[in-house]
N, C-alpha and C positions, 0 to 999 in steps of 0.2 A: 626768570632767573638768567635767562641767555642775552636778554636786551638791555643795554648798559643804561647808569641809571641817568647820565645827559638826554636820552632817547624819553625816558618814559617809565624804563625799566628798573630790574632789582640788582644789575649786575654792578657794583662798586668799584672805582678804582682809586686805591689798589683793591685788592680783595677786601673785602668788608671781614666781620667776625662769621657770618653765617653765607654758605653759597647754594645751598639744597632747593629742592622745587618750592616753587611757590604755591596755593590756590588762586583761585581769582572769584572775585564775583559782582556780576552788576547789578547795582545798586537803584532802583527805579525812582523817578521823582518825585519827591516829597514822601520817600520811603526811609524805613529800615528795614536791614537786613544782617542778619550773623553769620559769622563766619568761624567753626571751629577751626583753631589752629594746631595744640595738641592735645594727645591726652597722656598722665603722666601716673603710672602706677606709683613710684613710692617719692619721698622727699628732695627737692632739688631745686636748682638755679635754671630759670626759663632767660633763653632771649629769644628778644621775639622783633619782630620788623611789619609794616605795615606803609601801604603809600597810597595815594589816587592819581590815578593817570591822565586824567582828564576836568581841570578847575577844581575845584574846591570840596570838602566833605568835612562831617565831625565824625569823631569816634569815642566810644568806650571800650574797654580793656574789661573783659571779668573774669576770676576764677570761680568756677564750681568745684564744690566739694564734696564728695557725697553725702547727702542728708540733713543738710546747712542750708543758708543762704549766701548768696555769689558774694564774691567781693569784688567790689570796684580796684582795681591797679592801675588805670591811667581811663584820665579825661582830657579829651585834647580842648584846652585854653581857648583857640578860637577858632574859626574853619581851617584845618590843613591843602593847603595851596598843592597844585599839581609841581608846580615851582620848587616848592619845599622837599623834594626829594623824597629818601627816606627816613621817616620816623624810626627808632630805637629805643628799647628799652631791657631792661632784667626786672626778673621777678621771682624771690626766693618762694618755692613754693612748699609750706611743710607737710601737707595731707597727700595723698593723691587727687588727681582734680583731673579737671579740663581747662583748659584758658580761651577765651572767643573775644574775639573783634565784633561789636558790634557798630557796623557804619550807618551814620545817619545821615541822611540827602536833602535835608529839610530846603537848603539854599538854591533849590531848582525849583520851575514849576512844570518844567515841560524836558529836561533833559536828564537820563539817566546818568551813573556815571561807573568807571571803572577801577575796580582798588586791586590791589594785590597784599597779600599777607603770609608770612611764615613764621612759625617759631621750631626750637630745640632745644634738649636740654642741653648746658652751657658745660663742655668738656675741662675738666679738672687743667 
């Protein structure tokens, strides 16, 4: 969150809508891996942000619900570029849930890679 996002990082200029820490987690080759972002006791607006720091990744977005099955909120189109900054979105959530990033690394055979992800719920 401290490393601007021309670097690599989550820090926007100007400020972005979200500035709070981020997780991180590396992603091994030809893996998947998830990433909880939050968890939200009662009904709300999520934003949430996701990036790779190093070449290319896919991801999916899911919400859990309790006692349901996940729902997909965002499938990234095609590999997300390191290039490409950061990704954004909202996600109106009406249950309580969890929201996770799940990064896929399918696009390597020998090199891991590095993502960063936050979300929040989105202040009135």
């Amino acid at each position: 969150q401290a490393v601007p996002e021309a670097l690599g990082g989550m820090l926007s200029s100007p400020i972005g809508p979200m500035a709070g820490p981020c997780k991180t987690l590396t992603v091994r080759a030809r893996g998947n891996e998830e990433m909880p972002l939050i968890k939200i006791a009662s009904p709300c607006t999520i934003q949430w942000e996701v990036r790779v720091c190093y070449w290319e990744i896919s991801y999916e977005l899911y919400f859990y619900a309790d006692g349901s099955e996940p729902e997909l909120v965002k499938k990234s189109e095609a590999m997300v570029q390191s290039t490409d900054g950061i990704v954004r979105g909202e996600y109106v959530a009406k249950v309580p849930g969890e929201l996770k990033c799940n990064f896929i690394n399918n696009g390597a055979w020998f090199k891991s890679r590095f993502c960063l992800g936050r979300a929040e719920e989105k202040k009135s």
